[in-house]
N, CA and C of each residue as an Amber inpcrd file, in Angstrom:
protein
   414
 126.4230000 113.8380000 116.1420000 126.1210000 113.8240000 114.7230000
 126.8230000 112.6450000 114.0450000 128.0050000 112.0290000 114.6260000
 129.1000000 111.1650000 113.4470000 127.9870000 110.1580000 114.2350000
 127.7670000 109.8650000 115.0750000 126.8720000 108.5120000 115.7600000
 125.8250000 108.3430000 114.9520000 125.2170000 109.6420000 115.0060000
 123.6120000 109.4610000 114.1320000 124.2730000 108.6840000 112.6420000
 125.3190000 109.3970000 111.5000000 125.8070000 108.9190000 110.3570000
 125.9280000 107.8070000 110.8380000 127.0460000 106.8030000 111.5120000
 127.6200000 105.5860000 111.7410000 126.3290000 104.5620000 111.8540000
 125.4170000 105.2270000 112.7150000 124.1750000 104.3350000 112.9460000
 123.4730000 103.9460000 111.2820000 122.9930000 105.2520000 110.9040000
 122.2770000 105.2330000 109.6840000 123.1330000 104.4710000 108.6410000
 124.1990000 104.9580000 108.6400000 125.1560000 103.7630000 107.5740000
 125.1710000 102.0720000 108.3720000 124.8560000 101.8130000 109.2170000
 125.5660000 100.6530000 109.5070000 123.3380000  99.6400000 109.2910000
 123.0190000 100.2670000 109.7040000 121.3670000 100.3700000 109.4950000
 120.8270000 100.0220000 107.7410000 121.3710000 101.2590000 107.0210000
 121.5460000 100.5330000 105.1260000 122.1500000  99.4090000 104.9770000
 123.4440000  99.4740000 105.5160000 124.1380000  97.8670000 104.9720000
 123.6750000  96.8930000 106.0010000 122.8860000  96.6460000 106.8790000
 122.4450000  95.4630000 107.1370000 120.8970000  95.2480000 106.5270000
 120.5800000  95.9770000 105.6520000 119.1100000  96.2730000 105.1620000
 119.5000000  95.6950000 103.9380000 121.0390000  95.8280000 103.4080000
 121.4040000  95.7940000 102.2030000 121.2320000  94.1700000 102.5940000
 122.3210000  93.7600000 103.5410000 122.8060000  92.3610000 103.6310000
 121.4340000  91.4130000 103.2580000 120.2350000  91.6410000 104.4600000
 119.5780000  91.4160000 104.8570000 118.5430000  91.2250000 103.0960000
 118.5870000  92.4390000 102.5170000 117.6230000  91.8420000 100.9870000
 118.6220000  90.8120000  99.4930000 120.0130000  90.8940000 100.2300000
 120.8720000  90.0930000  99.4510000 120.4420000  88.6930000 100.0650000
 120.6900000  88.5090000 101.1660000 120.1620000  87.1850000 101.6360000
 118.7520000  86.7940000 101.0750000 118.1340000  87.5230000 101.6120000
 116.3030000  87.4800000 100.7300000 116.6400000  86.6700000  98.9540000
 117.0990000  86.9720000  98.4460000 117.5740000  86.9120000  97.0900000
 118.3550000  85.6150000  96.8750000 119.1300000  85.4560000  97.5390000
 119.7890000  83.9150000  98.2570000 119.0850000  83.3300000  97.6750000
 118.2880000  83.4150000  98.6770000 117.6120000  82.1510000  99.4220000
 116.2410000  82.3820000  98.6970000 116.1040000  83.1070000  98.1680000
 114.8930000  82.6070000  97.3490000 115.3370000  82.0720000  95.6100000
 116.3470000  82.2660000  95.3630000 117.1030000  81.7140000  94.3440000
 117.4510000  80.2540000  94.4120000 118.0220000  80.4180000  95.9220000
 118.0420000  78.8390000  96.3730000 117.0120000  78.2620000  95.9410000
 115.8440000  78.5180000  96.7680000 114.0550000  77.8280000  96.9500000
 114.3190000  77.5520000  95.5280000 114.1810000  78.3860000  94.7060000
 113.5070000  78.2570000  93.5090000 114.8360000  76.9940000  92.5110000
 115.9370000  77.2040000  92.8970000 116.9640000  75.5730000  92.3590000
 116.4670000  74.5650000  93.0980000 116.0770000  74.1920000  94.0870000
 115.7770000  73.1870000  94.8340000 114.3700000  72.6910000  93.9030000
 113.7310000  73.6260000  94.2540000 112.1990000  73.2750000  93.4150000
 112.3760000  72.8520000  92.1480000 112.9600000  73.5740000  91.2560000
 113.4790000  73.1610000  89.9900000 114.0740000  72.2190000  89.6820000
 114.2660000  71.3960000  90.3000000 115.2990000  70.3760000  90.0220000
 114.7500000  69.0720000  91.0040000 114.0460000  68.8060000  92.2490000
 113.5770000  67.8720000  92.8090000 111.7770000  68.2380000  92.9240000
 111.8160000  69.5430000  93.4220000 110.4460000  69.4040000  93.8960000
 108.6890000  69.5390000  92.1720000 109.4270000  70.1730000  91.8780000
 108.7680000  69.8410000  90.4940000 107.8310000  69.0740000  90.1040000
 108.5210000  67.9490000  90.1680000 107.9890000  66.3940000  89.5730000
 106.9210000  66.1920000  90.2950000 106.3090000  66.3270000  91.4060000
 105.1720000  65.9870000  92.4420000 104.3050000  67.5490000  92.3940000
 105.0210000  68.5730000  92.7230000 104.3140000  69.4850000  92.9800000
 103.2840000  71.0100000  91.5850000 104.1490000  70.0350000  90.7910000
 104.0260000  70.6210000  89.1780000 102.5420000  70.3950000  88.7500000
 102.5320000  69.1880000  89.1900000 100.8490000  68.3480000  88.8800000
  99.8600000  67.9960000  89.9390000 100.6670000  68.3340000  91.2500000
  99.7020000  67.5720000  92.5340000  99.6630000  65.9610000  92.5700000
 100.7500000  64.8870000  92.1440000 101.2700000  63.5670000  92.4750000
 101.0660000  63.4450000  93.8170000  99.9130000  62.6380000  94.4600000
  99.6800000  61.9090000  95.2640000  99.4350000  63.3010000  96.0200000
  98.3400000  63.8450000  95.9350000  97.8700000  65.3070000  96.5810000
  98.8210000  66.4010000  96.9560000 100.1880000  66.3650000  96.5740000
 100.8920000  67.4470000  96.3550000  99.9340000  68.6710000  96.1760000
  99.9600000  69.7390000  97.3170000  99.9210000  70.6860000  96.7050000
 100.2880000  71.1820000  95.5750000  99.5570000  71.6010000  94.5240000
 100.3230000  72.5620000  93.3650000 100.4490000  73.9750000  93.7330000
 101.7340000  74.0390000  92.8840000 102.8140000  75.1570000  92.6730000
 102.0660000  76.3750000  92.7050000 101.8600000  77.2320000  93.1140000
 101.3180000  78.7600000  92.8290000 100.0470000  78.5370000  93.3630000
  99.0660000  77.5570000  93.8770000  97.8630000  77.3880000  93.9580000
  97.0040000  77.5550000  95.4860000  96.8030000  78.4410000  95.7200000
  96.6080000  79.3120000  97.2780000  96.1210000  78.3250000  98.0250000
  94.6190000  77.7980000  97.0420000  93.8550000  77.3510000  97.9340000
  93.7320000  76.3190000  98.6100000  95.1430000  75.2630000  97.5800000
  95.8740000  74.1580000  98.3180000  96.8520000  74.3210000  99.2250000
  97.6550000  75.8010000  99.4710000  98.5460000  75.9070000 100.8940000
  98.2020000  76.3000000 101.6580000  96.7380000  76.7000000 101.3550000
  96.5110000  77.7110000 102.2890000  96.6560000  76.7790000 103.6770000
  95.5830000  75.5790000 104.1300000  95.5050000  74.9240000 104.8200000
  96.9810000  74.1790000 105.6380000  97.6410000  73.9560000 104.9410000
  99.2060000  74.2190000 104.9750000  99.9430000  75.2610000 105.6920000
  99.9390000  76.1320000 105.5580000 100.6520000  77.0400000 105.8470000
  99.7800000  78.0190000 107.0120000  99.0050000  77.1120000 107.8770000
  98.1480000  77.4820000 108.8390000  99.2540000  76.6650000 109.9070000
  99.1430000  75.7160000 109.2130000 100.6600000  75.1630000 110.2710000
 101.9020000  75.7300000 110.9080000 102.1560000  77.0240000 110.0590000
 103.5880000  77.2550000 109.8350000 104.6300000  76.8450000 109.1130000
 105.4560000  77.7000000 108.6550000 106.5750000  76.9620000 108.0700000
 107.4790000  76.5540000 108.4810000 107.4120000  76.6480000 110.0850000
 108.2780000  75.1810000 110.6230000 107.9370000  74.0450000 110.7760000
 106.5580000  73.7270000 110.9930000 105.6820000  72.6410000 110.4640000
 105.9820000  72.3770000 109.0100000 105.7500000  73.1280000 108.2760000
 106.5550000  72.4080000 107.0570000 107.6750000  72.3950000 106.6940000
 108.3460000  72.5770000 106.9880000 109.9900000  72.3570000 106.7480000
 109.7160000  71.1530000 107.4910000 109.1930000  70.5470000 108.2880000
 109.7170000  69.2730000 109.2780000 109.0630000  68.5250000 108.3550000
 107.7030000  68.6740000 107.7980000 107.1600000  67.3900000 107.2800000
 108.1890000  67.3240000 105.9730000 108.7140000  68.6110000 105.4960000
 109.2430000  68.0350000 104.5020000 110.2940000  67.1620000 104.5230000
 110.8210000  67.5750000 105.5930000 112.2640000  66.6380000 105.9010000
 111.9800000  65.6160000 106.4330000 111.2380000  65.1730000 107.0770000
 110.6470000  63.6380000 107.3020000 109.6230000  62.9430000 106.8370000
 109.0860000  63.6190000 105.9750000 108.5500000  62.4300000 104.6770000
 107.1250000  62.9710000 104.7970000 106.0040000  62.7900000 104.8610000
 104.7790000  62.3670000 105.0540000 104.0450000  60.9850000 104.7080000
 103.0430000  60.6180000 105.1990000 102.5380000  59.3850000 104.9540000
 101.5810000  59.6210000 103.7260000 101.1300000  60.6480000 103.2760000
 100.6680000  60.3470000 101.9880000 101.5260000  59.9700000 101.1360000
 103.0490000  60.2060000 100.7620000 103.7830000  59.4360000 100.3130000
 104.9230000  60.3760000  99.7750000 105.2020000  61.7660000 100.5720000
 106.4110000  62.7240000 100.2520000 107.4620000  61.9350000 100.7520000
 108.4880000  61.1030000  99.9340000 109.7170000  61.0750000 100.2930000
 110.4460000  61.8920000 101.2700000 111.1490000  61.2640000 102.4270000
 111.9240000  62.0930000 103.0930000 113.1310000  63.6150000 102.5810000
 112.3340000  64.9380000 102.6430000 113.0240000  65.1910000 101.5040000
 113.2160000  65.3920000 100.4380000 111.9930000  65.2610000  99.8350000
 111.5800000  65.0290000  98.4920000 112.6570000  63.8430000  97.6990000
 112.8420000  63.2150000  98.5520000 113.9330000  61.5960000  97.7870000
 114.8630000  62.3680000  97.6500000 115.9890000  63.5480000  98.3570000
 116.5960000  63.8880000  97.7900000 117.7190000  64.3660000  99.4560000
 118.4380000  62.6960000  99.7890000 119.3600000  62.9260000 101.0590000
 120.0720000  63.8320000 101.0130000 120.5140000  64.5020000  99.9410000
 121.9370000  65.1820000  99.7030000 121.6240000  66.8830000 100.2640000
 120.4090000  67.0160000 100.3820000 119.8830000  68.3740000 100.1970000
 119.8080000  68.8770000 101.8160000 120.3340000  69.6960000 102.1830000
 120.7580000  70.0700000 103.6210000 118.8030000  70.4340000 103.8940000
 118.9780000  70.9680000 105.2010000 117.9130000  71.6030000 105.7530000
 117.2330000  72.8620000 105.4070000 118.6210000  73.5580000 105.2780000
 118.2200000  75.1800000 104.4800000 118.1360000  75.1770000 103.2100000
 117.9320000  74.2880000 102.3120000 117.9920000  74.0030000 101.0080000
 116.1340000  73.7760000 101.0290000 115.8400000  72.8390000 101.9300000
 114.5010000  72.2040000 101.7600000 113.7630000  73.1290000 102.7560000
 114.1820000  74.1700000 103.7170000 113.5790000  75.4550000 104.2500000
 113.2530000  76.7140000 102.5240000 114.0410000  76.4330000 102.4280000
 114.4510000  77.7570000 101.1240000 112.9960000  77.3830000 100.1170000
 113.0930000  76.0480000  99.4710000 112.3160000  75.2610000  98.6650000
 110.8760000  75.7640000  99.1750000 110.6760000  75.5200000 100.3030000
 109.1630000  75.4260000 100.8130000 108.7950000  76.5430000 100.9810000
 109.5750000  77.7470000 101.2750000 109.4810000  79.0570000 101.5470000
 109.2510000  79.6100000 100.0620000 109.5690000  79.5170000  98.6340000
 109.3210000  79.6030000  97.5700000 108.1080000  79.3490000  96.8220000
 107.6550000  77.3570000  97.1590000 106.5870000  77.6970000  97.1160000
 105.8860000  77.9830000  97.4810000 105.7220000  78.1080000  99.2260000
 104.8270000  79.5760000  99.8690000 104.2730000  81.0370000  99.1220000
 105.4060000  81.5160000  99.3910000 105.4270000  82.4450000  98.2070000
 104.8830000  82.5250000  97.0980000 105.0490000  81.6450000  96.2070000
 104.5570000  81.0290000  94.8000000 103.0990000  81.3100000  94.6230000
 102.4130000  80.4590000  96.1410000 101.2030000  80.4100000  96.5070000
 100.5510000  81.7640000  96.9510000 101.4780000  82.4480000  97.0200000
 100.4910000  83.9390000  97.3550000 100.1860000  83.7180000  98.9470000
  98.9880000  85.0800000  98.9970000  98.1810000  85.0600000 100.4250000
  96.8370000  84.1670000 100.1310000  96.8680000  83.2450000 101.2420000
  95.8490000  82.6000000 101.0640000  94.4820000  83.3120000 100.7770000
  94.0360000  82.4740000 100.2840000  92.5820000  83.2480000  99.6650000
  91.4750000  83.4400000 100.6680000  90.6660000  84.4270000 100.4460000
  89.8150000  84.9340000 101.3980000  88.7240000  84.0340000 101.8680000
  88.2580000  84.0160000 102.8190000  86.8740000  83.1830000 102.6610000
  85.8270000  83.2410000 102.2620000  84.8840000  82.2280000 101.8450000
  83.6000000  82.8300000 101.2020000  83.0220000  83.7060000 102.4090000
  81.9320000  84.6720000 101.4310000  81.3080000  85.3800000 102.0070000
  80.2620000  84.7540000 102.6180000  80.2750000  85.1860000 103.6550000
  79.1230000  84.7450000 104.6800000  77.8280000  85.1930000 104.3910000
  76.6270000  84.6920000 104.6640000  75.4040000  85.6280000 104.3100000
  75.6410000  86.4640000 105.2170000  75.1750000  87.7310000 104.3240000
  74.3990000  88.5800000 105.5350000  73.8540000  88.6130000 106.7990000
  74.0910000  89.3200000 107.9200000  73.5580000  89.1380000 109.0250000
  72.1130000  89.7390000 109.3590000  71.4190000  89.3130000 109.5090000
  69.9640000  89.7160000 109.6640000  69.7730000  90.6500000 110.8060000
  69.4980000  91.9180000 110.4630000  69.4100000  92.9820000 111.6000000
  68.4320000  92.7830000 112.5300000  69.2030000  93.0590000 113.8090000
  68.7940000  92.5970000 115.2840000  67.3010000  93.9210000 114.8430000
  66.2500000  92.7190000 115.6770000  65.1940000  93.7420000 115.6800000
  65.0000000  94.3070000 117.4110000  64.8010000  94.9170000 117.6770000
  64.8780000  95.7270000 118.6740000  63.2100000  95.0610000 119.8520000
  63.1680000  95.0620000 120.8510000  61.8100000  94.4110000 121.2100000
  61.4150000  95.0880000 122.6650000  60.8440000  96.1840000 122.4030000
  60.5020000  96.6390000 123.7500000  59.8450000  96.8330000 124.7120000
  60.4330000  95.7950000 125.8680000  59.7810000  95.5480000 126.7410000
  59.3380000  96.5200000 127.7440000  57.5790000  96.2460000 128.1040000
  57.1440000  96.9360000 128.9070000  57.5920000  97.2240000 130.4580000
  57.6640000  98.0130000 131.0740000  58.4530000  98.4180000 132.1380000
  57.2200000  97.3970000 133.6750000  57.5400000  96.7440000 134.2680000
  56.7300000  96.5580000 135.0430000  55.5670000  97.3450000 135.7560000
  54.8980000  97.4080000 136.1290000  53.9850000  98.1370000 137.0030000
  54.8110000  97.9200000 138.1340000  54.2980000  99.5650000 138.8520000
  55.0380000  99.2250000 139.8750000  53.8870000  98.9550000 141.1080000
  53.9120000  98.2650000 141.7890000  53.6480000  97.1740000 142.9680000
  53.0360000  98.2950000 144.0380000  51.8880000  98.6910000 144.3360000
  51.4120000  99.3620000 145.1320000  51.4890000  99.5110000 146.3280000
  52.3250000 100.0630000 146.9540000  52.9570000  99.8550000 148.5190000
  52.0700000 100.7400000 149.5450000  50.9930000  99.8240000 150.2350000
  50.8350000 100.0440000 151.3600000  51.3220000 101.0690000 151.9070000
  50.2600000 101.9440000 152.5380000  50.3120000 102.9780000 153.2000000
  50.9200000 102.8940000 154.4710000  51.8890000 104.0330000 154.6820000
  52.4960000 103.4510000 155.8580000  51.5830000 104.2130000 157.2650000
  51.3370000 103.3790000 158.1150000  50.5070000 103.8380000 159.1310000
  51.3900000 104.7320000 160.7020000  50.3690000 106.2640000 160.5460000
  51.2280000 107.2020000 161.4710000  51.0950000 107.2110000 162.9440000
């Protein structure tokens, strides 16, 4: 019984830890963004995805977000500064950032609806004749 308690208590406070961190680090994201990522991603500057806007991450975030954490930290050639121009900013700073506006962006949006599928028509084929077999001789 004290095992089952010790477990269940030790189980809350890493649930606890675990949504304090959540909170972190999305506090983080959201100073990072606020303060560097903004300026590009506020308006879509040089095809920046915008901020909150699904249907521009979606394609994005098909990558993963370790795919983006890397492009962010090494620049892109459409013209994202390494970093968003901003050396000082560790890795988990510009993980945090991108994970925010993920978030921001919601679940990507659904796809259009497809037409309708046209119901299989059914086509039934006649059974062969069967092949008249010779009498067998006694």
């Amino acid at each position: 019984m004290q095992r089952l308690l010790l477990a269940a208590a030790t189980a809350a406070a890493l649930v606890g830890v675990a949504a304090d961190t959540f909170a972190q680090d999305k506090a983080a994201g959201k100073a990072v963004y606020e303060g560097t990522c903004i300026g590009c991603h506020a308006s879509g500057i040089a095809g920046a995805p915008k901020f909150g806007d699904a249907a521009q991450w979606a394609p994005r975030a098909k990558a993963g977000l370790d795919a983006l954490v890397k492009s962010a930290i090494a620049g892109t050639a459409k013209g994202m500064p390494p970093k968003g121009g901003r050396a000082d900013l560790s890795d988990a700073q510009i993980r945090a950032a991108v994970q925010y506006m993920l978030a921001a962006a919601g679940p990507a949006p659904a796809p259009a609806a497809a037409a309708p599928a046209r119901p299989a028509v059914a086509v039934a084929k006649a059974a062969p004749a069967a092949a008249s077999a010779p009498a067998a001789a006694a």
